[in-house]
C-alpha positions in Angstrom: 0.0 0.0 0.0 2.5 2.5 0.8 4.4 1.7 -2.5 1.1 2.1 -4.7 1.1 5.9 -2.7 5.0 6.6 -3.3 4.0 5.3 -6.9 1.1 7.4 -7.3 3.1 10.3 -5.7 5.2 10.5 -8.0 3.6 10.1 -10.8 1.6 13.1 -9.7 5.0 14.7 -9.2 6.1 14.3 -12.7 3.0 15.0 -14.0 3.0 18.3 -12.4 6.3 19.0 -13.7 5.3 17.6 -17.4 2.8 20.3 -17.2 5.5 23.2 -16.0 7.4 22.5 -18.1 4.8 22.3 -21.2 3.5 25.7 -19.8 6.7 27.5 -19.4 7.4 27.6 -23.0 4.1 28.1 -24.3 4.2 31.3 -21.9 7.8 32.4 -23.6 6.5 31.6 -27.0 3.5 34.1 -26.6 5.5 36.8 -24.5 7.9 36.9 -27.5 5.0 36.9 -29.8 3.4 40.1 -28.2 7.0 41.7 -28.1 7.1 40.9 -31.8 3.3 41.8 -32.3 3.4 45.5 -29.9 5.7 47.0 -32.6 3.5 46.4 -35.3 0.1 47.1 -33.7 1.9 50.1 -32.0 2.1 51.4 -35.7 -0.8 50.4 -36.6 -2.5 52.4 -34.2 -0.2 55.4 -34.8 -1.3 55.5 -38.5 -4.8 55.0 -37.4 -4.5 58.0 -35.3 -3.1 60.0 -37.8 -5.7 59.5 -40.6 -8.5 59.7 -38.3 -6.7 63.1 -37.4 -5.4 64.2 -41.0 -9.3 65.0 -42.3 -9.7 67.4 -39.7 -6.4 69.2 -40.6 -7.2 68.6 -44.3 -11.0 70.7 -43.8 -10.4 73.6 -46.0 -11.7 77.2 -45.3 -14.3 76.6 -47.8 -15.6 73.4 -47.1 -15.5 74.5 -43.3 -17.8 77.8 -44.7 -20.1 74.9 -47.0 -20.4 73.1 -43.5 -21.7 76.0 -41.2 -23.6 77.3 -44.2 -25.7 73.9 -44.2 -26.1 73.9 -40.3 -27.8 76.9 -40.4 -31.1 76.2 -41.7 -32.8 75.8 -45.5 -34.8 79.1 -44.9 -32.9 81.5 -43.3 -29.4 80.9 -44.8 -31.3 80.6 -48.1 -32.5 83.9 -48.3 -29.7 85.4 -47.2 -27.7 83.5 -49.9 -30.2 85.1 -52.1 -29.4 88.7 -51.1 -25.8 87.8 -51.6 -26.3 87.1 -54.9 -28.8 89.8 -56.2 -26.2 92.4 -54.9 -23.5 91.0 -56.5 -24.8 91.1 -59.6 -25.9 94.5 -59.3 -22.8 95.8 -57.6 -20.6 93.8 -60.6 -23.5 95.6 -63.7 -22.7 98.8 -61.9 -18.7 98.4 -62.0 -18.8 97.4 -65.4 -21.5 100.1 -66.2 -19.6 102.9 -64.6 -16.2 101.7 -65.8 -17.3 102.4 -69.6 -19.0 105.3 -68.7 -15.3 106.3 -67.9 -13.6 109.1 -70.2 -10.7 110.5 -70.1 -12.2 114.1 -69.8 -8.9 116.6 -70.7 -8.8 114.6 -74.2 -11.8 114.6 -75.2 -12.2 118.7 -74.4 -9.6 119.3 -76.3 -10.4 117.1 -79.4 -13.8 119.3 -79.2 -12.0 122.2 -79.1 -10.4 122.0 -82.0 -13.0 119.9 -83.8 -14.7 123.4 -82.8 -11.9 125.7 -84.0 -11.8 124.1 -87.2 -14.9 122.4 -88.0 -17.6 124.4 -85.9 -20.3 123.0 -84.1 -20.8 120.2 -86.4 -17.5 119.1 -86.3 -17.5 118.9 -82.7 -20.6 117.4 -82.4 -19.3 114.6 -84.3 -16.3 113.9 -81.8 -18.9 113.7 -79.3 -21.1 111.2 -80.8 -18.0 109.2 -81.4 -17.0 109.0 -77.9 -18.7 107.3 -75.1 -19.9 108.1 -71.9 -21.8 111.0 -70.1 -19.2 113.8 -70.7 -19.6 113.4 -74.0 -23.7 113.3 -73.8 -23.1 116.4 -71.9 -21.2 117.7 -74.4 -23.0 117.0 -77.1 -26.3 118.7 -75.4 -24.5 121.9 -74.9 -23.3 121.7 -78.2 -27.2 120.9 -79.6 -27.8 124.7 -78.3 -24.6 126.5 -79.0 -26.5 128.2 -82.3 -29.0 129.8 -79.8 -27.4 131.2 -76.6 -25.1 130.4 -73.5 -27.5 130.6 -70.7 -29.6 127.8 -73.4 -26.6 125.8 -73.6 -25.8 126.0 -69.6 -29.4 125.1 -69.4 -29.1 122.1 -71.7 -26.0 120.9 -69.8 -26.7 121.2 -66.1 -30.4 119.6 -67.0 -28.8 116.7 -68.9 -26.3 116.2 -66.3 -29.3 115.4 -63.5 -30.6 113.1 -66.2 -26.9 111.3 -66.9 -26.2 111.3 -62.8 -29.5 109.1 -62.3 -28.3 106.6 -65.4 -25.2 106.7 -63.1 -26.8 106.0 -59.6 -29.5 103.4 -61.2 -30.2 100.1 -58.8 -27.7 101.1 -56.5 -30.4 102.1 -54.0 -31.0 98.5 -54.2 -27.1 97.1 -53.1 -28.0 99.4 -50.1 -31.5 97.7 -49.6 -29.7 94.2 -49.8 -26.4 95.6 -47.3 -29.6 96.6 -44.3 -31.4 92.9 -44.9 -28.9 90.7 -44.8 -28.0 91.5 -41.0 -31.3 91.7 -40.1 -32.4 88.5 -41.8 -29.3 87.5 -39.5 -30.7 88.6 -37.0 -34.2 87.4 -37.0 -32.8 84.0 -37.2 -31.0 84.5 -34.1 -34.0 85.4 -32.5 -35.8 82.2 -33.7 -33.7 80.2 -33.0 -33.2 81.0 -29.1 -37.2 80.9 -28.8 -37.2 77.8 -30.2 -34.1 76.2 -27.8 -36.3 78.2 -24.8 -39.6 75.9 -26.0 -37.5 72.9 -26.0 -36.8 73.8 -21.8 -40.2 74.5 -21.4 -41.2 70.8 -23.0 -38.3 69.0 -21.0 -38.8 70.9 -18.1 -35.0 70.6 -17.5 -31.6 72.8 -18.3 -29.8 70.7 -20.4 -26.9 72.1 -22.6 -28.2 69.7 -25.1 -31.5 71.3 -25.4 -30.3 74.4 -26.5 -27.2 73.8 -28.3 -28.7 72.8 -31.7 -31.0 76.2 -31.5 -28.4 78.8 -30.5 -25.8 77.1 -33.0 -28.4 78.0 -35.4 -28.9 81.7 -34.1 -25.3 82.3 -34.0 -24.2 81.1 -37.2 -27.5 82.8 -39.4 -26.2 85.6 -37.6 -22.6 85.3 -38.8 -23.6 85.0 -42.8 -25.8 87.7 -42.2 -23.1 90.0 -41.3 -20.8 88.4 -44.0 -23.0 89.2 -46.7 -23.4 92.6 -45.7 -19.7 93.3 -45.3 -19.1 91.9 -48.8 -21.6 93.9 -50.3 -21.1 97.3 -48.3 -17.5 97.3 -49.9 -19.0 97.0 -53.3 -21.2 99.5 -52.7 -18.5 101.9 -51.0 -16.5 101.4 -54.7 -19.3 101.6 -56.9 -20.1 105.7 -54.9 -16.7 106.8 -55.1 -16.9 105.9 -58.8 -20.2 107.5 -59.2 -18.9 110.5 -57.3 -15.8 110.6 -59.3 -17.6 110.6 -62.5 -19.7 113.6 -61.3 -17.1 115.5 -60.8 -15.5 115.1 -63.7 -18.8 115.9 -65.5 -19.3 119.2 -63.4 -15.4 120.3 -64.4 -16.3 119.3 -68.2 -19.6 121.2 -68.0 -18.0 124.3 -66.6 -14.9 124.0 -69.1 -17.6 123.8 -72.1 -19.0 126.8 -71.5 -15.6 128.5 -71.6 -15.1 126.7 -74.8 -18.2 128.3 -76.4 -18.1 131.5 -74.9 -14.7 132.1 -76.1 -16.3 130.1 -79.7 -18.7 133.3 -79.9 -16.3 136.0 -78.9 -14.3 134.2 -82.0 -16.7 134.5 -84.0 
């Protein structure tokens, strides 16, 4: 009996041992897999990280713009879009417009001048039909009453030059009209937007950031194009006045130069 337990004992003993040492290098074998496999999944997730953050660095001003643009409502942001563009394209007819109606003012007196000297009124009036632009309308009315008196062709040219000033400041009123709604359009959207996060509280019955963010983001960002449209447009509309106001002047001086021309014309004569 006590052989069968020494037997039995050491069977067990061995067999305990058979299993250490089994388990021992099963153990090494998968600590030097993980120190093989940690370098590689270490990368792995490394490169994982870094694409998952290079689309955020890769966001471009514009499609960052598209993004807010679309977050802040169909209706609002729609409209507002819509004044954007109207003004534009009256702020870019009236550039064009007023850049044609451009003339280079000294040249074109004195090609009438001596067209006048030379020619007479006929002559002159032909110079001025060949050029472009409102000093050259003007121009050509004063000329249309040189035969008849000065004080008719002062009259012909300061009356013509009200007429050419309006074909000067036409639709402009409306860039202006587009510059005030924009903001306000803004604006309102900011205000519907915070009643409707503030009905949201009421129905919860609970201050929860969560509640509100989704209505003040809107407010906030119709708000923002709002203002955005009206800055682009306001510089337009600064340009297209200076121009307006430099072309008036330059019609005044030609006015006031053409009477010279024909009062010293008649004296001539």
């Amino acid at each position: 009996m006590k052989r069968l337990f020494s037997i039995l004992a050491i069977a067990a003993v061995m067999t305990f041992g058979n299993l250490q040492a089994s388990t021992a290098p099963a153990q090494l074998l998968t600590a030097n897999v993980q120190l093989l496999i940690a370098p590689i999944t270490n990368t792995t997730t490394a490169q994982e990280e870094t694409v998952s953050e290079k689309p955020s660095e890769e966001i471009s001003f514009h499609q960052n713009l598209k993004k807010r643009f679309i977050q802040g409502g169909p209706v609002f942001m729609g409209i507002v879009l819509i004044c954007l563009i109207l003004g534009l394209a009256i702020a870019i007819e009236r550039i064009i417009f007023l850049n044609l109606s451009t003339t280079n003012t000294k040249k074109l007196q004195q090609n009438v001048e001596d067209a006048l000297s030379s020619g007479g009124v006929e002559a002159a009036k032909e110079v001025c039909r060949n050029t472009k632009g409102p000093v050259a309308s003007i121009y050509y009315q004063g000329l249309e009453r040189a035969d008849e008196s000065i004080d008719a062709a002062e009259k012909a040219v300061v009356a013509y030059g009200g007429v050419q000033m309006g074909q000067l400041e036409k639709n402009v009123s409306w860039v202006s009209l587009f510059i005030a709604l924009a903001p306000m359009l803004g604006f309102m959207g900011t205000v519907i937007g915070m009643i409707t996060a503030f009905d949201k509280i009421e129905a919860a019955d609970d201050m929860q950031p969560s509640l509100v963010a989704g209505g003040i983001k809107v407010a906030l960002l119709t708000t923002v194009f709002g203002l955005i449209v009206a800055i682009i447009l306001q510089i337009f509309y600064n340009y297209i006045v200076a121009k307006i106001d430099r072309i008036v002047n330059d019609m005044e001086d030609a006015s006031i130069a053409l009477i010279d021309i024909l009062v010293d014309y008649k004296r001539k004569k």
